[in-house]
N, C-alpha and C positions, 0 to 999 in steps of 0.2 A: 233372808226371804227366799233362800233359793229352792225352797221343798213347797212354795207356794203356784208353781208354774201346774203342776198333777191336782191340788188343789182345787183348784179356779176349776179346772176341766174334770172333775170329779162331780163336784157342788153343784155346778150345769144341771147334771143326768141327775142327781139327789135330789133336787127341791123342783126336779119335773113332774114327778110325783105326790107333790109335797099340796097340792091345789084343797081346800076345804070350801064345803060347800054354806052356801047362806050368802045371804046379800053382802058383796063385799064393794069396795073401792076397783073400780074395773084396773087400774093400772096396780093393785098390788092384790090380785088373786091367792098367792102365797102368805094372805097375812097371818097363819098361823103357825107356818115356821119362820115367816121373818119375826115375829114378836119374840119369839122364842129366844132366836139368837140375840132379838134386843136386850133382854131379861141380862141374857148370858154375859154380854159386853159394859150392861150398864153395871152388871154387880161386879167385875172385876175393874173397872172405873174406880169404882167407889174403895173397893178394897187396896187397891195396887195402886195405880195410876195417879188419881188426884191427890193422894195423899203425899207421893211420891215427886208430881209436878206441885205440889204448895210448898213444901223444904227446897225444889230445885230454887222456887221464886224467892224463896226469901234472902237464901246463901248467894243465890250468884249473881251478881250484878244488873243491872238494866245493860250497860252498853256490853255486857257480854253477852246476855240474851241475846241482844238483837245482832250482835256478831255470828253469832251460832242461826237463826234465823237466816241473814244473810245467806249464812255458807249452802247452807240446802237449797235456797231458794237461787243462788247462781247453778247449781246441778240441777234442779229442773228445767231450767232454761232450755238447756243442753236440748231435753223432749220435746219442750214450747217452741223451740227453733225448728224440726224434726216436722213437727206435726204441723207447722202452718207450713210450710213448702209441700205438705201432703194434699190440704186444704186450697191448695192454690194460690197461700196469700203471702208473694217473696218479697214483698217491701217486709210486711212483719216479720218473715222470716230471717231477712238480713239483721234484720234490727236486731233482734233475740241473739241471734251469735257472735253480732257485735257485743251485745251485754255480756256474754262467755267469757269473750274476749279480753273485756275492757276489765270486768272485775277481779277474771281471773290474774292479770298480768297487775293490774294498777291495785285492787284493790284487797292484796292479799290473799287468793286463793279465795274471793268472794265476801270474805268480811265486814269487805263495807261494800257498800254500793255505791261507785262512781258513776254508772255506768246513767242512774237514773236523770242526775244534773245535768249530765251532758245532753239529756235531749234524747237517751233510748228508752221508750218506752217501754216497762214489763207488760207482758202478755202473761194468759194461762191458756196453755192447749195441752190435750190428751189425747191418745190415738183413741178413748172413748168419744171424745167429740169430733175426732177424724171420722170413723165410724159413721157417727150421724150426720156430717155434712155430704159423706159419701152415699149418704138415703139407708142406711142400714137402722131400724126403730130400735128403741129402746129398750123394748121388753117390758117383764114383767119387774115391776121393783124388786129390789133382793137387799137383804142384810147379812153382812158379810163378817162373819165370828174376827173379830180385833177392829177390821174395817171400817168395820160400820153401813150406811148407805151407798149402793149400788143401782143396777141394773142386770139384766140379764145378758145385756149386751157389752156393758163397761166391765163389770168385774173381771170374764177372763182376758179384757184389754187391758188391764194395768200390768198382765206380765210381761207387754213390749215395751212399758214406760223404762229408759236407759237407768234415769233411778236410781232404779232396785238392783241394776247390775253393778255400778262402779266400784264397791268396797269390793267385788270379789279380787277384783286385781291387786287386793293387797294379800290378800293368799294367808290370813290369820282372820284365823274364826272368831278370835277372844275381841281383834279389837273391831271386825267386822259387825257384830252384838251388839258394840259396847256403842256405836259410831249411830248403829240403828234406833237402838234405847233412847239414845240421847235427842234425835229427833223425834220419836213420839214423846218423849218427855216434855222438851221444848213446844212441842204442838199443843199441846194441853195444857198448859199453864197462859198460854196464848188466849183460850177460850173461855180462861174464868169471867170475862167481865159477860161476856155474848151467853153464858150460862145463866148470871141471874136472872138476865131478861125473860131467856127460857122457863125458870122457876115462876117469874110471875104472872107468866102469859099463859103458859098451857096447862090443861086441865088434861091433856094425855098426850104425853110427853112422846110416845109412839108416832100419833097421829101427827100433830105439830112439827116435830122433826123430820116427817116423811113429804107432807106438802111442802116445805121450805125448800126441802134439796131437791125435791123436786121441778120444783119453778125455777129454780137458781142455776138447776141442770141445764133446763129446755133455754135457758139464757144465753147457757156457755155457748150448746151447741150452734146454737145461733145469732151467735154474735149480740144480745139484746135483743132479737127483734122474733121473737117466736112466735110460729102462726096460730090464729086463734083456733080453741077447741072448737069442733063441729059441732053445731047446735043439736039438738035430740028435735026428732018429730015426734 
């Protein structure tokens, strides 16, 4: 992901342009190049992706999944720990680098998760929800070509997320790819069950998927407790 930092900071200036007029959804002004790029990501989904994550599911195990889940899931910790000491909140924050800590040392480089029995809590924080606790708004929603759902404000924040840095320190491309792949692989084979529901509920798949993450956004950034929309006169 290292060619995605100019990215993020390109896409910005591109789809400021990008506004279509007619009655739209006030928080996604852009819906005509976000849809675009949905088109774009859903048909390489279908072609690549799912196909690709339905063989990983069959061949590899359950507790290796969730081994491989683990593992990623102790390296974003690393960010969740990061970003609630940004946020103000060092009880969580300790907690979270205890979980680093505990998993990395006890439970193989993250494989398993000891860290949750013992009473540490996982969190999930992003310097996009840093961001917004710091009063920075959201923006216009965005759809982000592989990504998927964003913001204007969060997309070019995931290039602080630590993440995306760690594989560089192994200074190989081949298995830096291969280490990447394998979590989007793993990520989407994760989603088949939460996809049928999608299949039965929504009648535009677009739409549907853009209010969800977007209420589940406004969740994160605040803790659960989001303030209510401003009534219209």
């Amino acid at each position: 992901m290292r060619f995605l930092a100019p990215l993020f900071l390109s896409l910005a200036t591109l789809v400021a342009g990008c506004a279509t007029t007619g009655e739209r959804d006030p928080k996604d002004p852009w819906e005509g190049f976000n849809r675009g790029v949905f088109s774009f990501n859903e048909g390489l989904d279908r072609a690549v992706l799912k196909p690709v994550a339905t063989g990983y599911q069959k061949v590899v195990p359950g507790f290796a999944r969730e081994g491989v889940t683990n593992f990623y899931a102790n390296l974003e910790d690393v960010g969740t720990s990061l970003n609630n000491f940004l946020q103000g909140k060092p009880k969580e924050g300790a907690s979270d680098a205890g979980r680093v800590i505990v998993n990395t040392l006890l439970g193989v480089l993250g494989l398993w998760d000891v860290a949750t029995p013992m009473g540490l809590e996982k969190h999930y924080e992003d310097f996009g929800q840093t961001l917004g606790v710091w009063g920075v708004g959201p923006g216009p929603y965005l759809v982000l070509p592989l990504l998927g759902p964003s913001t204007a404000r969060d997309g070019p924040a995931k290039v602080v997320d630590p993440a995306w840095y760690w594989p560089i320190a192994l200074e190989n491309d081949r298995l830096y790819w291969s280490l990447w792949a394998l979590d989007k692989v793993n990520q989407r084979s994760i989603l088949f069950q939460s996809e049928k529901v999608l299949d039965e509920a929504a009648l535009d798949r677009y739409s549907f998927i853009r209010d969800a993450w977007w209420q589940r956004r406004q969740n994160q950034v605040y803790d659960g407790n989001p303030p209510r929309p401003k009534e219209e006169e």
